[in-house]
C-alpha positions in Angstrom: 29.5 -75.2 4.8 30.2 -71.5 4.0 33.2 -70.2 2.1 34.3 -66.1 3.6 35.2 -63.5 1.6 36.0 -60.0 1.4 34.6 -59.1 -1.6 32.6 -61.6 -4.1 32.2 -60.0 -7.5 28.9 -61.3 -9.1 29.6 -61.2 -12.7 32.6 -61.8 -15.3 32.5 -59.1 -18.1 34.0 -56.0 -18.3 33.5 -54.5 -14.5 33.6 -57.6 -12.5 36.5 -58.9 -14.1 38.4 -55.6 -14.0 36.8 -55.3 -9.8 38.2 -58.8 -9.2 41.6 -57.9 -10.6 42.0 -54.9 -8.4 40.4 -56.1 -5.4 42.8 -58.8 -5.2 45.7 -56.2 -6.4 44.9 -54.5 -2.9 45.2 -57.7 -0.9 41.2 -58.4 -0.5 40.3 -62.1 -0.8 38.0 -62.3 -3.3 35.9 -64.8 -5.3 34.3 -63.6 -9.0 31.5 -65.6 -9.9 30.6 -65.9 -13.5 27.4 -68.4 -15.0 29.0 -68.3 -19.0 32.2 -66.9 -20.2 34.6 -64.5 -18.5 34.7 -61.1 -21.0 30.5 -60.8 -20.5 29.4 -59.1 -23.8 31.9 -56.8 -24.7 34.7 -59.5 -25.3 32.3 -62.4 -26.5 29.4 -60.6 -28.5 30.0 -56.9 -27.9 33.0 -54.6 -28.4 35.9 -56.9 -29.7 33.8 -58.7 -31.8 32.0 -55.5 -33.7 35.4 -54.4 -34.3 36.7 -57.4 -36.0 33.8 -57.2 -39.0 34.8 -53.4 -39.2 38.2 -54.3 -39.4 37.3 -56.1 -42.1 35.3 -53.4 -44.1 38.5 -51.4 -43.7 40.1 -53.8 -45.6 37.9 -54.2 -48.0 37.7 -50.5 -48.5 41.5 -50.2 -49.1 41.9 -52.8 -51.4 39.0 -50.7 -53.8 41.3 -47.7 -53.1 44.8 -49.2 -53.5 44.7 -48.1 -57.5 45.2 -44.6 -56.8 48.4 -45.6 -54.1 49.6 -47.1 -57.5 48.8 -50.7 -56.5 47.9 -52.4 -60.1 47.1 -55.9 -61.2 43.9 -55.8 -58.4 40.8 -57.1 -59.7 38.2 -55.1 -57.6 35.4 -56.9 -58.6 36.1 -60.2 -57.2 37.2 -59.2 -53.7 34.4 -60.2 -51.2 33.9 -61.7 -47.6 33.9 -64.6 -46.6 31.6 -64.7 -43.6 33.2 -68.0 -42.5 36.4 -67.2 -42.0 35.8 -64.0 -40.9 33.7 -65.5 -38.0 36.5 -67.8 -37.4 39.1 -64.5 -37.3 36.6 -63.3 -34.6 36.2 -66.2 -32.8 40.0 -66.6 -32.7 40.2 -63.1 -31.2 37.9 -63.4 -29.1 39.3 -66.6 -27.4 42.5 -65.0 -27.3 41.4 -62.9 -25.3 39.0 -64.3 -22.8 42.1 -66.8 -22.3 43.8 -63.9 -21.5 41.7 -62.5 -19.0 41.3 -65.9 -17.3 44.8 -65.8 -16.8 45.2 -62.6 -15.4 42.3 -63.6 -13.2 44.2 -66.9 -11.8 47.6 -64.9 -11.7 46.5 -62.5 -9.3 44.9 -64.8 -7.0 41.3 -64.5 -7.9 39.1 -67.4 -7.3 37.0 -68.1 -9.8 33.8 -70.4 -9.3 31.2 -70.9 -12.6 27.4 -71.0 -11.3 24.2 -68.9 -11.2 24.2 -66.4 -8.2 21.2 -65.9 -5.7 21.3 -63.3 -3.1 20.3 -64.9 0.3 20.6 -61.3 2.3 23.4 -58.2 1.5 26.2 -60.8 3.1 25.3 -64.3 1.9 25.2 -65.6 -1.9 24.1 -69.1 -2.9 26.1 -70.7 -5.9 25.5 -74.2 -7.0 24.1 -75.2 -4.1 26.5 -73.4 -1.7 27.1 -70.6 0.4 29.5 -67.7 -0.1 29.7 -65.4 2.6 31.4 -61.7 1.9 31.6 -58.6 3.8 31.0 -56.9 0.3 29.8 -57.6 -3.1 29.9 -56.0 -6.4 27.0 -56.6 -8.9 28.4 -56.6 -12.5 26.0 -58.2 -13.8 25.4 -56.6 -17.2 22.9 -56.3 -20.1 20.9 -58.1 -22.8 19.5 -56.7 -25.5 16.2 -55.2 -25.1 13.0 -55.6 -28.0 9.9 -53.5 -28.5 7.1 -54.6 -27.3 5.0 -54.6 -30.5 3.6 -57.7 -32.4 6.1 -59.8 -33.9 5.3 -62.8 -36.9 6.8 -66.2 -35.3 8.1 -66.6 -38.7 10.0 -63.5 -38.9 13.6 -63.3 -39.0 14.3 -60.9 -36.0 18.1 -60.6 -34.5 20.0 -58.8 -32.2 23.1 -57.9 -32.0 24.4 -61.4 -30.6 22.9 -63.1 -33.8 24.3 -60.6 -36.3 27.8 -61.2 -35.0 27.0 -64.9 -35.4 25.8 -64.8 -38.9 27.7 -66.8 -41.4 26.6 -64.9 -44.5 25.5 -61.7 -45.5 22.0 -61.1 -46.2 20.5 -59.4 -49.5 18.5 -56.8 -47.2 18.4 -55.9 -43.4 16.0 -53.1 -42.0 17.5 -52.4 -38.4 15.4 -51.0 -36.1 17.1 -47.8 -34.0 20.0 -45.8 -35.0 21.9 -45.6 -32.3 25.5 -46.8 -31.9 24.8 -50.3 -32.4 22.4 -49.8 -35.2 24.7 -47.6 -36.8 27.9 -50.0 -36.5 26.5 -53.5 -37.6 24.7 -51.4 -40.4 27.8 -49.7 -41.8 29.1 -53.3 -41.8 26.6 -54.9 -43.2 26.1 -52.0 -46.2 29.8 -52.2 -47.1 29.7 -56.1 -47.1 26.5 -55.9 -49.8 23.4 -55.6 -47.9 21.0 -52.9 -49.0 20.4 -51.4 -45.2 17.3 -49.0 -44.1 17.8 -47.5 -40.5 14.6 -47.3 -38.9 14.9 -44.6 -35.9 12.2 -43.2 -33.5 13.9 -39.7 -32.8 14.0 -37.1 -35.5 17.8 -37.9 -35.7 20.2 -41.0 -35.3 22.5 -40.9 -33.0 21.0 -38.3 -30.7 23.3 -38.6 -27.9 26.3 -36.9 -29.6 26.9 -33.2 -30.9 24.5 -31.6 -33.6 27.1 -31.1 -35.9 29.0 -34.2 -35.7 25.8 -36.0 -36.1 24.5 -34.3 -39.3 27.9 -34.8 -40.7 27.9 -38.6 -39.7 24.3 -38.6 -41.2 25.2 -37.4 -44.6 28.1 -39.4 -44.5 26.1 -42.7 -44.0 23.9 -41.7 -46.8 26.3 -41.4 -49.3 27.7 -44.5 -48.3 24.3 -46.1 -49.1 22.1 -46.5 -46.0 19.1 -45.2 -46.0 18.1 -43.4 -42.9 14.1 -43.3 -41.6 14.1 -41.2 -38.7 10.8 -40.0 -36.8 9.6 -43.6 -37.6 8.1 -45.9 -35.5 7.8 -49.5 -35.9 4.8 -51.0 -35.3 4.8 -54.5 -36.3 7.2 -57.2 -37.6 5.4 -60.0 -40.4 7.2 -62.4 -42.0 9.2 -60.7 -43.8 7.8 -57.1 -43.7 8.6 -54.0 -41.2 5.2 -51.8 -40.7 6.1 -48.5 -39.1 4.3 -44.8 -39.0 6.7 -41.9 -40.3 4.6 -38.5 -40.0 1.2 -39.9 -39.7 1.5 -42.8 -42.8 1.8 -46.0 -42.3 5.1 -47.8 -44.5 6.1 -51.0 -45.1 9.7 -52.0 -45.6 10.5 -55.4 -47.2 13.5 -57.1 -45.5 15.8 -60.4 -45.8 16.7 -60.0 -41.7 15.8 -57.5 -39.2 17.9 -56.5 -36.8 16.5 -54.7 -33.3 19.0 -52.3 -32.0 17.0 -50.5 -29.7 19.3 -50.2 -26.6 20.1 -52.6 -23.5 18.0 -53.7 -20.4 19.8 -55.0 -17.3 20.0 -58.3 -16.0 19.3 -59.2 -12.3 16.1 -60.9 -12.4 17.8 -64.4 -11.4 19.6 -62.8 -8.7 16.9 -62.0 -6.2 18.1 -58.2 -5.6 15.5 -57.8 -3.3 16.1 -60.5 -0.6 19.2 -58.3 0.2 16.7 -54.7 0.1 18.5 -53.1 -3.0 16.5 -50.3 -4.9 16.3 -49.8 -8.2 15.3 -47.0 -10.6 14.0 -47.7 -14.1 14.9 -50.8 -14.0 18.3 -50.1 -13.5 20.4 -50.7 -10.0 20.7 -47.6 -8.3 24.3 -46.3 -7.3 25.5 -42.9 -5.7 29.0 -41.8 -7.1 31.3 -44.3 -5.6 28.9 -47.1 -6.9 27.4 -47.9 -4.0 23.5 -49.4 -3.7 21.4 -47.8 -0.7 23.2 -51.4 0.7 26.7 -49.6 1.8 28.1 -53.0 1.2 26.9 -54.1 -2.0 28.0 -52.2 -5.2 26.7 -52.0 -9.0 28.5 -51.8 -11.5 28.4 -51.5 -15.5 25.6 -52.1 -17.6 23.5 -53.1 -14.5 23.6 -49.6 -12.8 22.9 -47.7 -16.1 24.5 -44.6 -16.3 26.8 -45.2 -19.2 26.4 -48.5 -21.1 30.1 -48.6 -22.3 32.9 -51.0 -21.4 35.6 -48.4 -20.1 32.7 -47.0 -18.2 32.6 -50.5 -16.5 36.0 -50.4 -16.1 36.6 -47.4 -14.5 33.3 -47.8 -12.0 34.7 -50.8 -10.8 38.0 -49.7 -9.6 36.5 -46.7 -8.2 34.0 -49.2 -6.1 36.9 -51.8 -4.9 39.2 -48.5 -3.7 36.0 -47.5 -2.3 35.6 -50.3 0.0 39.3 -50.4 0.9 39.1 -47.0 1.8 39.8 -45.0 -0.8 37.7 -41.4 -1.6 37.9 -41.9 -5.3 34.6 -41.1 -6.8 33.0 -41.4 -10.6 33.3 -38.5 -12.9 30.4 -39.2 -15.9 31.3 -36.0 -17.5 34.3 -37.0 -19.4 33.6 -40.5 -20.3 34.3 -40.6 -24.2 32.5 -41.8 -26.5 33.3 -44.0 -29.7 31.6 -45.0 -33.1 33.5 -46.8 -35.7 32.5 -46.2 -38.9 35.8 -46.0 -41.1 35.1 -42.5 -40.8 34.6 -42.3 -36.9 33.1 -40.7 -34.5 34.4 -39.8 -31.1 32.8 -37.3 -28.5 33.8 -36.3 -24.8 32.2 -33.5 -22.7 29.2 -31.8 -23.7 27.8 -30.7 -26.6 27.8 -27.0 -28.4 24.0 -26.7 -27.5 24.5 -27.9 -23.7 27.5 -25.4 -23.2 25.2 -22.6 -24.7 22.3 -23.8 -22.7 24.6 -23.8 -19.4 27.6 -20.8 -19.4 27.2 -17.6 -20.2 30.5 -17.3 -23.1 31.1 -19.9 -24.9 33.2 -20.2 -27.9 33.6 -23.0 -30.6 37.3 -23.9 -32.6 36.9 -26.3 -35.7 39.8 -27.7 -37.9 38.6 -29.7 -40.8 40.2 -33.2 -41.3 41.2 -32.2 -45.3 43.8 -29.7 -44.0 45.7 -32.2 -42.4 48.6 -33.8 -44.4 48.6 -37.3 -43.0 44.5 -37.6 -43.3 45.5 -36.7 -47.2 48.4 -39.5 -47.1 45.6 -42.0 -45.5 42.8 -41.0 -48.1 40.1 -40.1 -45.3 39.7 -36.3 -45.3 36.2 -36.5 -44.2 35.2 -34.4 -41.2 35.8 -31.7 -39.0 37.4 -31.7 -34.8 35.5 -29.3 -32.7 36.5 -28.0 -29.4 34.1 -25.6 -27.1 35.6 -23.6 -23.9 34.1 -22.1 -21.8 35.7 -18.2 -23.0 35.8 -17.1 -19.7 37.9 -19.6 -18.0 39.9 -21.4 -21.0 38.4 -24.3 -19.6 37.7 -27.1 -22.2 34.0 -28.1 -21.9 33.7 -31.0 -24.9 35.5 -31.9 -27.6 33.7 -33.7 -30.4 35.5 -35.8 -33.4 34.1 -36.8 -37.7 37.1 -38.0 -38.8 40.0 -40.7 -39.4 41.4 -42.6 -36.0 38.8 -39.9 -34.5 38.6 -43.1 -31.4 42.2 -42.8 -30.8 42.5 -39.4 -30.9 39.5 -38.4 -28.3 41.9 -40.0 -25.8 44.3 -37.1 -25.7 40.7 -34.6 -25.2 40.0 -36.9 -22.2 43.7 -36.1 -20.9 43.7 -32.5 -20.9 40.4 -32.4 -19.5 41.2 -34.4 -16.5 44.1 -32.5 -15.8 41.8 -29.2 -16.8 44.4 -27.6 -19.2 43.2 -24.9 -21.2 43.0 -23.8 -24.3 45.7 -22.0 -24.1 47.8 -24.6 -22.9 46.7 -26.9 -25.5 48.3 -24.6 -27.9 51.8 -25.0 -26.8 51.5 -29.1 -26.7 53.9 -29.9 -29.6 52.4 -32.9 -31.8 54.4 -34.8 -34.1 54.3 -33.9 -37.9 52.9 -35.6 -40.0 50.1 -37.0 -38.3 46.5 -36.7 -37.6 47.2 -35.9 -34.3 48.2 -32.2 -35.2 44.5 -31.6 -35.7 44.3 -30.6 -31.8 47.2 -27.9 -32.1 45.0 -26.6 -34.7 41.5 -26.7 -33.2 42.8 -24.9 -29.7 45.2 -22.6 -32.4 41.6 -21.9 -33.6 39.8 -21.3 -30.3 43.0 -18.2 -29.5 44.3 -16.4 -32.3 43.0 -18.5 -35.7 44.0 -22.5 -37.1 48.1 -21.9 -38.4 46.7 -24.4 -41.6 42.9 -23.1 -42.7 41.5 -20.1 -43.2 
């Protein structure tokens, strides 16, 4: 016997959570089917997690600090981690959370029904032995972490993200394979918390996906904080406890405790028989046009599984845009000002395109900058690392990225993806009074920049 639905979300994280939630906000019946935890990876082993062990490095890093805030009495030397109550902070978060969420979930009238999904045909899904029938149904299925394919010792200690956030102690020495966001995150946490860290990276920089200069900034940065950085190095196997990769031509070995690989995220539909319903896909990702629709006009993707930004709020977004979608609504996705957000305690924050891109695609670009250490309340906070760049398009004012190095740099790339959206120029950016003292008085000053010259720098 069959249960009938208007929509049946297959997955609990991030998107199908967020999908259920608005379908059932616009009166749809709906049923979100989860097989583990409601949150997916971002709540459970993802986002909130990561966050807590930097929250903790923050800490750490004030307390080492608080002398010259004329804090005495602090003995420095014997401040250190404990990994198991630190776990249990996360774990408490986490719960918190996911609780949270589940109660959302029941308080807007979401069913909710724990199970592996199989797709009999683009109407009919099979859960425990049962048939769900809807007239659509939104994939949100998510990621795993992806490894190399390259010969790996059965006795070597190789993690992923999952087991690093899982770890109840901090080892002596971790090589982490890719420098990338994740890679860059746990090993900025793991460095600060006392393990000697060596970034193994295949491109000729680490984090290629963001902004020349930001990057070569958040590069030197990491160094002087003490990771060492191997880029245009490829790994080539993984012993017991030894990394053998090729940088220009010569083979090197790196010695390591653990290894972590951090070498991006494949999607996960193999269980769900995608193509008993016909749904294509395109390196190995669902395809979806703009409203997040498959080449199935009633079955949607969503998040991690569709690929074309692995990041929560990306998830988030895509999924109201598909449930307004099938209720009628024109909204479609805009990938060109999703932020992005690294949190090192100096972080990193990005939206738009980059200096190169702009000067690859209009013909008169100009470039503001405002450096962090001009700012009075980046001096009060003792982080003056770092520089806000904004590039417009000099013809049209119009604000084509804006790119972040620099204290509460996450927060702040909010108020870049605000003016964008509502495509205020540069000039209007100018008369936008901010608050003083804070950091936020760095955008007056960038756009200030971009017209006549910053008020505060030279």
């Amino acid at each position: 016997m069959s249960k009938e639905y208007d929509i049946a979300v297959i997955g609990g994280g991030v998107g199908g959570y967020v999908s259920a939630i608005r379908a059932s906000q616009l009166n749809k019946k709906v049923i979100l089917i989860e097989r583990n935890k409601i949150g997916g990876t971002c709540l459970n082993v993802g986002c909130i997690p990561t966050k807590a062990f930097l929250k903790s490095i923050n800490i750490l890093e004030e307390i080492k600090h608080a002398s010259s805030y004329g804090l005495t009495n602090i003995d420095v030397e014997k401040v250190k981690i404990d990994m198991k109550k630190l776990l249990n902070k996360k774990n408490s978060i986490v719960d918190q959370l996911v609780s949270g969420i589940e109660g959302v979930l029941v308080g807007n009238g979401v069913e909710l029904l724990q199970g592996d999904a199989e797709l009999i045909d683009k109407n009919s899904i099979i859960v425990n032995g049962n048939t769900i029938k809807a007239k659509n149904i939104i994939i949100a299925t998510g990621s795993n972490p992806k490894k190399l394919p390259i010969d790996i010792d059965s006795e070597a200690k190789v993690l992923d993200s999952t087991d690093i956030l899982n770890l109840d102690y901090i080892p002596k020495s971790c090589a982490i394979i890719g420098g990338g966001v994740i890679g860059v995150e746990l090993g900025y946490f793991l460095k600060k918390a006392g393990s000697d860290v060596t970034i193994i990276e295949f491109m000729d920089s680490i984090l290629p996906m963001i902004d020349e200069e930001i990057q070569q900034l958040a590069t030197e940065y990491l160094i002087r904080e003490g990771i060492k950085i191997e880029t245009s190095s490829q790994a080539m196997e993984i012993k017991e406890n030894t990394l053998i990769y090729k940088r220009n031509n010569a083979k090197k070995e790196l010695y390591f405790d653990e290894i972590l690989m951090a070498v991006g995220r494949s999607a996960v539909y193999d269980n769900l028989r995608i193509e008993n319903a016909g749904i294509k896909t395109d390196k190995n990702f669902i395809k979806t046009n703009l409203f997040l629709q498959t080449n199935v006009p009633n079955i949607y993707a969503v998040g991690d599984v569709n690929g074309k930004s692995m990041l929560a709020h990306t998830a988030s977004m895509e999924a109201i845009i598909a449930v307004e979608h099938i209720c009628g609504l024109k909204s479609k996705m805009d990938y060109g000002k999703i932020p992005n957000a690294i949190y090192t305690n100096t972080e990193i924050a990005t939206v738009g395109i980059t200096e190169k891109e702009a000067n690859d695609k209009y013909k008169n670009v100009k470039v503001g900058r405002f450096p962090f250490m001009a700012n009075g309340k980046s001096k009060i906070e003792g982080c003056e690392n770092g520089l806000i760049k904004a590039i417009v398009n000099n013809d049209t004012g119009e604000i084509l990225g804006v790119h972040i190095f620099g204290i509460h740099g996450t927060n702040l790339i909010a108020e870049a993806v605000v003016a964008m959206n509502l495509e205020a120029t540069s000039e209007e950016m100018v008369k936008c009074i901010h608050p003083h003292p804070t950091i936020s008085e760095v955008f007056q000053e960038v756009f200030h920049d971009l017209e006549d010259g910053s008020i505060h720098y030279l």
